[in-house]
C-alpha positions as a Markdown table, in Angstrom:
| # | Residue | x | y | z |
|---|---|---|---|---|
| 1 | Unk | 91.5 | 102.5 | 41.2 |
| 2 | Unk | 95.2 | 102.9 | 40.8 |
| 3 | Unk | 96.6 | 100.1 | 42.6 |
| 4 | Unk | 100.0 | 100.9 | 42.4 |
| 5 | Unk | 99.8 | 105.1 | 43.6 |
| 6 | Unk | 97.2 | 103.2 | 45.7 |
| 7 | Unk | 100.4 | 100.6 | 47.4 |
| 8 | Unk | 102.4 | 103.4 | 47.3 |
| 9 | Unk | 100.2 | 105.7 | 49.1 |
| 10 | Unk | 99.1 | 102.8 | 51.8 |
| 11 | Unk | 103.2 | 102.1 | 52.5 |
| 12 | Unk | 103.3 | 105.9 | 53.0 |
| 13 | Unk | 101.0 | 106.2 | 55.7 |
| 14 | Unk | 102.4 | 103.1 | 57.2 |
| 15 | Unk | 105.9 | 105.1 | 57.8 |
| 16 | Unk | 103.8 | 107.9 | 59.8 |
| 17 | Unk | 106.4 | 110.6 | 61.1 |
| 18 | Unk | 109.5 | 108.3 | 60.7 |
| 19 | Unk | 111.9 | 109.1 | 58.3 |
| 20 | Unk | 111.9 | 106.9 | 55.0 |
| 21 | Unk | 115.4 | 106.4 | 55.8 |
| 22 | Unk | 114.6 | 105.6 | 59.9 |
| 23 | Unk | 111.3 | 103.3 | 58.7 |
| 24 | Unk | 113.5 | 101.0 | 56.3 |
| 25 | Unk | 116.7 | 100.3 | 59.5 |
| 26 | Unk | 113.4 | 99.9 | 61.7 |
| 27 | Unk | 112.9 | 96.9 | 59.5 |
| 28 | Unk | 116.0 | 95.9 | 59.0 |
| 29 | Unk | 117.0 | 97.1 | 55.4 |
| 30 | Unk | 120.3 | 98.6 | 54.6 |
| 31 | Unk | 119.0 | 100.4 | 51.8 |
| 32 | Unk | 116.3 | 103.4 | 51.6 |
| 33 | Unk | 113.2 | 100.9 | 50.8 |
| 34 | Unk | 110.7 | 103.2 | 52.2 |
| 35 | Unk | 111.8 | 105.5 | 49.2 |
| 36 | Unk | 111.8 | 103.0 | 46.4 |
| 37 | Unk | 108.4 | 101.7 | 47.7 |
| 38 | Unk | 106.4 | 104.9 | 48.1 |
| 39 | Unk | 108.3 | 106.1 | 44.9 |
| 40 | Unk | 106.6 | 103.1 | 43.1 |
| 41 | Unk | 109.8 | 101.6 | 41.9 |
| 42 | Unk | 109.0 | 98.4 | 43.7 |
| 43 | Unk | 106.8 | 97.0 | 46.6 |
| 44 | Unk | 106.8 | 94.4 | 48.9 |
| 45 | Unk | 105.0 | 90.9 | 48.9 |
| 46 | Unk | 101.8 | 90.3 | 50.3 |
| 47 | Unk | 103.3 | 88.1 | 53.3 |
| 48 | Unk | 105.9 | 91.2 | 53.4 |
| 49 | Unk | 103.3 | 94.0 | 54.1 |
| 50 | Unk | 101.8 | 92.3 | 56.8 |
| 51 | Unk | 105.1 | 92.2 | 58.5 |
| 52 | Unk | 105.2 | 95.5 | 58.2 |
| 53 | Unk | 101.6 | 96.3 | 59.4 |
| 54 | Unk | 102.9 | 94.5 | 62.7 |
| 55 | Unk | 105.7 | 96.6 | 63.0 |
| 56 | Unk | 103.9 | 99.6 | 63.5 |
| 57 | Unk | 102.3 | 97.6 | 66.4 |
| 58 | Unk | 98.9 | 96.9 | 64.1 |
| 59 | Unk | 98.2 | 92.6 | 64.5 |
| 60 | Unk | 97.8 | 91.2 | 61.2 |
| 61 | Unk | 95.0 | 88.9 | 62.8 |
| 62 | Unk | 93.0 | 91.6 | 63.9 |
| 63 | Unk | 93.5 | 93.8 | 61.1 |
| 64 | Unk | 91.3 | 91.0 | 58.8 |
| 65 | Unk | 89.9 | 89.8 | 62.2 |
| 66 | Unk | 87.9 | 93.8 | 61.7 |
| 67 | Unk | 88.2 | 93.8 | 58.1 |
| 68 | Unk | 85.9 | 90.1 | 57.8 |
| 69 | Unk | 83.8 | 90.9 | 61.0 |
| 70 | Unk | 85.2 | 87.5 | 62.3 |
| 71 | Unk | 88.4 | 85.8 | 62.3 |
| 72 | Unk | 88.8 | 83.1 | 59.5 |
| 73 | Unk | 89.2 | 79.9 | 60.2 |
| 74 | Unk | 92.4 | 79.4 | 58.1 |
| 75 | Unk | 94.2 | 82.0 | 60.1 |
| 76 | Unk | 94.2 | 80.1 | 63.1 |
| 77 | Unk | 96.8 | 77.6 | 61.2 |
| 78 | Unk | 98.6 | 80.3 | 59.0 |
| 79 | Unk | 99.2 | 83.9 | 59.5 |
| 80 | Unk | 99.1 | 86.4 | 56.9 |
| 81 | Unk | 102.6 | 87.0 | 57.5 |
| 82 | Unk | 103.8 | 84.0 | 56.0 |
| 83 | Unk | 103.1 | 82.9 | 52.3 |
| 84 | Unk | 100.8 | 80.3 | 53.2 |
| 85 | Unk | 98.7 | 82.7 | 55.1 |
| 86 | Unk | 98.3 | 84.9 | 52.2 |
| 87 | Unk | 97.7 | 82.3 | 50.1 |
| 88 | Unk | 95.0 | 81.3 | 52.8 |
| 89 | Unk | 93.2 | 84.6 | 52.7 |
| 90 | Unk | 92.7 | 84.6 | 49.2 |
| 91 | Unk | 91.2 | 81.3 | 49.0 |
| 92 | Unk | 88.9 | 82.3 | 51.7 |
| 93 | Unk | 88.0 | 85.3 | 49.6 |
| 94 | Unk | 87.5 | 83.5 | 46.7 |
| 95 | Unk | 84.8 | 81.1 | 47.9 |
| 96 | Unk | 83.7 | 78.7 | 45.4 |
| 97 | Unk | 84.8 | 80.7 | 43.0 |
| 98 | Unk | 87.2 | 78.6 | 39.8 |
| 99 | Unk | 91.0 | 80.0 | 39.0 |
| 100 | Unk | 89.4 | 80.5 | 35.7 |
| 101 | Unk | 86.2 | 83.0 | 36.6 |
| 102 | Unk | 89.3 | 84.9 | 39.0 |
| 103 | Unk | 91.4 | 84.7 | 36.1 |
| 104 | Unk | 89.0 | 86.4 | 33.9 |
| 105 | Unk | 87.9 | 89.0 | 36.2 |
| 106 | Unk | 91.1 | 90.0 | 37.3 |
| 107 | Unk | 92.7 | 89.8 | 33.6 |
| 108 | Unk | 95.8 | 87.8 | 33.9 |
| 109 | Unk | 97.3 | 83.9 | 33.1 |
| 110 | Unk | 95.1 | 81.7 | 35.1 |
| 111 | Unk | 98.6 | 79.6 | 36.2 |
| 112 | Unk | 99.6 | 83.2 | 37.8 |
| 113 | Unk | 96.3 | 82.9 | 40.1 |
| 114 | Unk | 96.6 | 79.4 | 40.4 |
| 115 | Unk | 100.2 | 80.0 | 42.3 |
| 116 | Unk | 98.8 | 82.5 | 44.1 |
| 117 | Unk | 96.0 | 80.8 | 45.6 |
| 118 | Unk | 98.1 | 77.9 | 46.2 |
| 119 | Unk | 101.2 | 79.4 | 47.7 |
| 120 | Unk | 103.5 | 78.6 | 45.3 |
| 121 | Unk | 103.9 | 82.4 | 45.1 |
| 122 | Unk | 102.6 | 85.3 | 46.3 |
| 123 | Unk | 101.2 | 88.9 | 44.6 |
| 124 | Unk | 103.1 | 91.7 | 45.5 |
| 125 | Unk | 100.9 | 94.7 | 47.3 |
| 126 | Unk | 99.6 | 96.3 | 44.3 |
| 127 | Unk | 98.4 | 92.9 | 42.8 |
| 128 | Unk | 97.2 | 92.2 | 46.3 |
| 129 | Unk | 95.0 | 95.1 | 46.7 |
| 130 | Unk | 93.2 | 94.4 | 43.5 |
| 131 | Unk | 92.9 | 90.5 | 44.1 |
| 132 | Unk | 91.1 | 92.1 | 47.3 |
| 133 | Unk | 89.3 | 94.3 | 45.8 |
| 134 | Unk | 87.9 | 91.5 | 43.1 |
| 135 | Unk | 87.5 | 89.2 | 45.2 |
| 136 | Unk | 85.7 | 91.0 | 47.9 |
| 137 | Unk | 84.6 | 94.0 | 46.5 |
| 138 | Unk | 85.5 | 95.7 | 50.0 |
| 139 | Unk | 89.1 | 97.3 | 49.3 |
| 140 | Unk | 88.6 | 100.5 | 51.0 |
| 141 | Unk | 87.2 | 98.6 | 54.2 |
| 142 | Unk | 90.6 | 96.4 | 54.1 |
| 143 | Unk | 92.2 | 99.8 | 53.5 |
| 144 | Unk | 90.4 | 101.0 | 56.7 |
| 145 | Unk | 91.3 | 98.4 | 58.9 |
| 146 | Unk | 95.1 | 99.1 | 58.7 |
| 147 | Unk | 94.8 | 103.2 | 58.2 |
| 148 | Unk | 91.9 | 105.9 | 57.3 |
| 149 | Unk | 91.4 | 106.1 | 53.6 |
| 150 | Unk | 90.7 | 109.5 | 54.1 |
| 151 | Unk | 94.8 | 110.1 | 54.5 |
| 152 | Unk | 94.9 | 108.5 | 50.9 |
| 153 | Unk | 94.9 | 110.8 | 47.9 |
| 154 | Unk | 93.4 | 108.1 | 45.5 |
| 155 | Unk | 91.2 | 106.2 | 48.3 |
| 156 | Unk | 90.0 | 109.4 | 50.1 |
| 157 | Unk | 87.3 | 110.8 | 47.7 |
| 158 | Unk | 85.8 | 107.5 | 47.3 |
| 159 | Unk | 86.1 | 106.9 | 50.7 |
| 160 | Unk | 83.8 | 109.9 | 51.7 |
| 161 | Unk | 81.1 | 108.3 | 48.6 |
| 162 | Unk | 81.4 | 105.2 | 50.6 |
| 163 | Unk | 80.3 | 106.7 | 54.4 |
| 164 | Unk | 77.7 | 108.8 | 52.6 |
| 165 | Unk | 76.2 | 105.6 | 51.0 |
| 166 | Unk | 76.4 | 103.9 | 54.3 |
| 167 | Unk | 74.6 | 106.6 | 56.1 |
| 168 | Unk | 71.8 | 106.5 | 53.0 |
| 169 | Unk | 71.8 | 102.9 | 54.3 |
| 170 | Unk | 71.3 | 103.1 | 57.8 |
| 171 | Unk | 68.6 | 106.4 | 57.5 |
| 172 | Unk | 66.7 | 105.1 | 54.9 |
| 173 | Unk | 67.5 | 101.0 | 54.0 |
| 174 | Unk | 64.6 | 101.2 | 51.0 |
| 175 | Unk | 66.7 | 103.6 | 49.2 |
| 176 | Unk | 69.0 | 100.8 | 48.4 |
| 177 | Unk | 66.6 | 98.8 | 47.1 |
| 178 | Unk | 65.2 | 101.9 | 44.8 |
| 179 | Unk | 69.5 | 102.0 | 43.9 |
| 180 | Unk | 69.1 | 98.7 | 42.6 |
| 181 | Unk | 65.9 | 98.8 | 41.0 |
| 182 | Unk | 67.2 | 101.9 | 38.9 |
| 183 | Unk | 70.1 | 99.1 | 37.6 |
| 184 | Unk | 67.2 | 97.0 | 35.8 |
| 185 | Unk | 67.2 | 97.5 | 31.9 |
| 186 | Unk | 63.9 | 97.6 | 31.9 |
| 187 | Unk | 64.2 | 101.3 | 33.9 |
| 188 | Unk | 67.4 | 102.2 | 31.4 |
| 189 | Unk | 65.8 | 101.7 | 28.5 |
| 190 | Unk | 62.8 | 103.9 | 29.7 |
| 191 | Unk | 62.8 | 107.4 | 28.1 |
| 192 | Unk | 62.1 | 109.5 | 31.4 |
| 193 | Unk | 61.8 | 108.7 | 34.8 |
| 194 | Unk | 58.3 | 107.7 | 35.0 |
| 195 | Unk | 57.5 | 108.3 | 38.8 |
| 196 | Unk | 56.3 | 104.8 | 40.7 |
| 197 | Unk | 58.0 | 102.5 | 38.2 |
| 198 | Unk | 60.8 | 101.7 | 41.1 |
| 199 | Unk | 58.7 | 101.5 | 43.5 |
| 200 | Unk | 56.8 | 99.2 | 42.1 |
| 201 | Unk | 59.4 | 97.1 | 41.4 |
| 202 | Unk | 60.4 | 96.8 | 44.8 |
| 203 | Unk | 57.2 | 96.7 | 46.3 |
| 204 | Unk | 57.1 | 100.2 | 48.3 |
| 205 | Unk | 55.2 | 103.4 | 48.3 |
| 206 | Unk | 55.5 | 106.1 | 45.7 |
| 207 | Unk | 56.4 | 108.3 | 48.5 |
| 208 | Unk | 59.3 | 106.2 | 50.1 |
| 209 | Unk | 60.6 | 106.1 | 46.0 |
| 210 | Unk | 60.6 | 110.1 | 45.8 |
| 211 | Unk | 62.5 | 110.2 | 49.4 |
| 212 | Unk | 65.0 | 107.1 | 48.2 |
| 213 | Unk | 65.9 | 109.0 | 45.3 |
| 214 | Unk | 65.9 | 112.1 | 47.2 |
| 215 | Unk | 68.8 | 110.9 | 49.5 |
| 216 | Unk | 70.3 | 108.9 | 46.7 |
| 217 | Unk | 71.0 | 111.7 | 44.4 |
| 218 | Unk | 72.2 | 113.6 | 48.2 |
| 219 | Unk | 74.6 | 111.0 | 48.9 |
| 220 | Unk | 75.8 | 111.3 | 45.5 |
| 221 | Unk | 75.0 | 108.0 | 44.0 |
| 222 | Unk | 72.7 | 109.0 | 41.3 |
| 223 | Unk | 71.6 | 111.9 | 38.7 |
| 224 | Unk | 69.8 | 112.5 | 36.4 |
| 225 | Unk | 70.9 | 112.2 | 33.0 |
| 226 | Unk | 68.3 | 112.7 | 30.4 |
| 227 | Unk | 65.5 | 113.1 | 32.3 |
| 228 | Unk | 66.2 | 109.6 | 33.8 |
| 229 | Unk | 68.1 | 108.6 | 37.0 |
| 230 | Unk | 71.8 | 106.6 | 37.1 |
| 231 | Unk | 73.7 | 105.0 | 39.1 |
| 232 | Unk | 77.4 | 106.9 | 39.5 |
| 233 | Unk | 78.9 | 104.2 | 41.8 |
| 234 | Unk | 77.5 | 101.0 | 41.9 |
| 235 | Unk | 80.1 | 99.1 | 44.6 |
| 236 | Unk | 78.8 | 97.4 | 47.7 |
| 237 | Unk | 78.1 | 98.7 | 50.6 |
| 238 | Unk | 78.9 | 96.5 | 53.5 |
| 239 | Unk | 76.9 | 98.0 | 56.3 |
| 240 | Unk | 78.5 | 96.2 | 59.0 |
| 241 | Unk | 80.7 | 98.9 | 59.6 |
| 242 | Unk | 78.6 | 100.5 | 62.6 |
| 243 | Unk | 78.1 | 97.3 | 65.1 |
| 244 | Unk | 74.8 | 98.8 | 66.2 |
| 245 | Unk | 73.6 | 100.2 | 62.6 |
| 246 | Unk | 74.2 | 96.9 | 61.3 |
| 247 | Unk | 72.4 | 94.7 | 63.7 |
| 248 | Unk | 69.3 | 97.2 | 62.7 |
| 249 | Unk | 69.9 | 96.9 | 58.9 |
| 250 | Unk | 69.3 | 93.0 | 59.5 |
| 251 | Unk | 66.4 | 93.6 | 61.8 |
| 252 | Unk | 64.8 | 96.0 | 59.1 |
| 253 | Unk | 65.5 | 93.4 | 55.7 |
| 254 | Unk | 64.9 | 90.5 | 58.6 |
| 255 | Unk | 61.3 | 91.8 | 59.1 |
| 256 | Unk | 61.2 | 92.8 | 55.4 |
| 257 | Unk | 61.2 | 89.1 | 54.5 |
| 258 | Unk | 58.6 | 87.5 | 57.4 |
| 259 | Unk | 56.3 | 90.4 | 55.5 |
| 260 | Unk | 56.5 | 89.3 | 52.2 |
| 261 | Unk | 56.2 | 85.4 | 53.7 |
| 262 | Unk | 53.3 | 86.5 | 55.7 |
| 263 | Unk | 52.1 | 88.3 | 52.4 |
| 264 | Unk | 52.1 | 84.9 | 50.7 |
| 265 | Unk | 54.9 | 86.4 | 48.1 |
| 266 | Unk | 56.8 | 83.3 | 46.5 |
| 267 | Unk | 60.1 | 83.0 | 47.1 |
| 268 | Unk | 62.3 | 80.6 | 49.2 |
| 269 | Unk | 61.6 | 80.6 | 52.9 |
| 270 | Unk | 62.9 | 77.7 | 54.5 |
| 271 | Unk | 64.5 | 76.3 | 58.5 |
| 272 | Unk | 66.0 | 73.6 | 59.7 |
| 273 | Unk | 66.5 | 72.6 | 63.2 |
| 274 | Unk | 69.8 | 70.4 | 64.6 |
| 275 | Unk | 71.7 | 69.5 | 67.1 |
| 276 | Unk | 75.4 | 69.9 | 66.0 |
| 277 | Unk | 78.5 | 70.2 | 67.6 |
| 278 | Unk | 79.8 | 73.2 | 68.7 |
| 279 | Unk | 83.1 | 72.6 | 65.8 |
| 280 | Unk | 80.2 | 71.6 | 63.3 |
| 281 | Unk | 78.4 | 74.5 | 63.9 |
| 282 | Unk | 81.2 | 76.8 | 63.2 |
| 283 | Unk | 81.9 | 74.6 | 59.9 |
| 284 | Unk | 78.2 | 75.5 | 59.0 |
| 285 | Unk | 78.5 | 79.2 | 60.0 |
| 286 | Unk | 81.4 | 79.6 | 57.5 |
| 287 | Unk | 79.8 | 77.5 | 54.9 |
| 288 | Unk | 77.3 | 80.5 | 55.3 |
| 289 | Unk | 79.5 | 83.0 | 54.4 |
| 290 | Unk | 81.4 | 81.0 | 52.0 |
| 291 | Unk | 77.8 | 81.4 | 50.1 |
| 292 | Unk | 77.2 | 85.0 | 50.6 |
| 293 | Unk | 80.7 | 85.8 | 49.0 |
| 294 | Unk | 79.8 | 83.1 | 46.1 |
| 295 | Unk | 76.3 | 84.7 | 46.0 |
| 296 | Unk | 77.6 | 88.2 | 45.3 |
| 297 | Unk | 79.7 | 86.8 | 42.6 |
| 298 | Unk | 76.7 | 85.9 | 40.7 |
| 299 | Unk | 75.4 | 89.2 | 41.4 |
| 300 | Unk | 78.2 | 91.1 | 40.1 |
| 301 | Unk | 78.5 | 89.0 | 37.0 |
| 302 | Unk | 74.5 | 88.6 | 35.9 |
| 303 | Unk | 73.0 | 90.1 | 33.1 |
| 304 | Unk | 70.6 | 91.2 | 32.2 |
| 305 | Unk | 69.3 | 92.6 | 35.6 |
| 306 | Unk | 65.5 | 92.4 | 35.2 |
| 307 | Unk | 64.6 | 92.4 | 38.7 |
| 308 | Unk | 65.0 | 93.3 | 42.4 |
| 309 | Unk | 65.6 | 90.2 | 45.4 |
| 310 | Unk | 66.2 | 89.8 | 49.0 |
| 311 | Unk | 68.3 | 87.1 | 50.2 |
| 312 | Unk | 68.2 | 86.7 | 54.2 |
| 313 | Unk | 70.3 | 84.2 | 55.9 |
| 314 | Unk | 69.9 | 83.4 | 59.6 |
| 315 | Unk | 72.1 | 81.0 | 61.7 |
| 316 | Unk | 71.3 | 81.2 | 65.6 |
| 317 | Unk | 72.5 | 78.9 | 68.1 |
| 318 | Unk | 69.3 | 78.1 | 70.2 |
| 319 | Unk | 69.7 | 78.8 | 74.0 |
| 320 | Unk | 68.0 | 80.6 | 76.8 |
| 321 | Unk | 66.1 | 83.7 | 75.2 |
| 322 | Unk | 67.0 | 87.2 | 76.3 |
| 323 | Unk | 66.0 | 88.7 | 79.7 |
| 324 | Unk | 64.1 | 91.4 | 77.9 |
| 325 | Unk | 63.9 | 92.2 | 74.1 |
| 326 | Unk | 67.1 | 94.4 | 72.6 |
| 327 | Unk | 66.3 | 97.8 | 71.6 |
């Protein structure tokens, strides 16, 4: 990704039908901003954007409210308008994460992070959409929160890989499991294909493999090179985008894991039940996802991948059950 045409782009669709010259008084500039921005001369700040975003009536808040499926606790205390708010999101994006492992992923000074996750300064918008993008591995669905990708030269085409995934996803949730099993050396280092290995690394049929990599190679996310299948993007795919697909992708891998448990397979299954308060329970709730971002840090970063796993996480505050079951 070209995070700079990428800025550029983004500050473009921002100004709609204005006039660059209109869009920069609007904000208060004397000077033709707009132009030197979408020209790539220069950009705004992080803090700076987000103003921006609210002037074209879009809440900040809600924006990340959309893009994180909640609203971060931080941002109760500090908008993203203000330098501390942006130094806020990041942190909250970084998770457990060190200065050091951000450093090296992200390939600059560790004391240039350091100030950024501590507000002592703040990445201007092309160093803040790839911060975002490392740190979340979500860009195009922050991208989508503000404006559709689609509009964007350099997000566009990857933006239509992304919805085909996600539809691959939501049809058929195995086939992601057959994606990932095709990353294991053990499967690159094969000659050919040999029909049933990923299934059996995954524990399906060897018909539900030949339809997985049916849709896979559909959706545009694998071919065959060599007489063996590879991955062309490998990015995640959040699939809470669709409220109501979503809530079915975690009743599918939900049921996926009581089967294996119920199957006697070894892994960790575990509960706990508490009473908490209702401020505690929220603490625990974002510790929970304060994991799942640390989790897929690991995951991005391991080698050699040698097999396929299923993490579920489940935190449900007990009350009165449903009237009737949901469909």
């Amino acid at each position: 990704m070209e995070y700079g045409r990428l800025a550029s782009e983004l500050m473009r669709a921002l100004r709609g039908r204005r006039s660059q010259s209109d869009f920069s008084k609007r904000l208060g500039y004397a000077s033709n901003v707009a132009y030197t921005w979408e020209a790539g001369r220069a950009w705004p700040a992080a803090s700076r954007f987000f103003q921006i975003v609210e002037s074209t009536e879009r809440s900040a808040v809600a924006v990340l409210a959309a893009f994180h499926q909640h609203t971060p606790p931080g941002l109760a205390q500090s908008s993203p308008v203000t330098k501390s708010g942006v130094a806020s999101l990041l942190r909250d994006l970084r998770g457990h994460r060190t200065v050091n492992e951000v450093a090296r992923v992200f390939g600059c000074e560790r004391h240039c992070v350091s100030r950024w996750f501590r507000g002592v300064a703040e990445p201007r918008l092309p160093d803040f959409l790839r911060l975002v993008d490392v740190l979340s591995l979500r860009l195009l669905d922050f991208i989508a929160a503000i404006v559709d990708p689609s509009l964007l030269p350099s997000a566009s085409e990857a933006w239509a890989r992304l919805q085909a995934a996600r539809g691959t996803a939501y049809d058929a949730p195995w086939s992601h499991a057959v994606l990932r099993a095709i990353e294991i050396e053990g499967y690159q280092q094969l000659n050919r294909h040999v029909p049933g290995w990923l299934a059996t690394r995954v524990g399906i049929a060897r018909t539900q493999e030949d339809e997985a990599l049916s849709l896979l190679e559909a959706a545009g996310q694998i071919r065959l090179v060599g007489g063996r299948w590879e991955v062309i993007d490998a990015h995640l795919v959040d699939t809470r985008h669709e409220r109501m697909q979503a809530r079915r992708q975690k009743e599918f891998w939900a049921q996926v894991a009581v089967d294996r448990l119920c199957a006697g397979v070894e892994g960790v299954f575990s509960y706990n039940l508490f009473a908490v308060s209702k401020a505690d329970l929220e603490r625990i709730a974002a510790l929970q996802r304060a994991y799942y971002r640390d989790l897929r840090a690991i995951v991005e970063q391991s080698r050699p991948t040698e097999c396929v796993a299923l993490a579920t996480h489940n935190l449900v505050e007990l009350g009165e059950p449903p009237s009737h079951p949901s469909s």
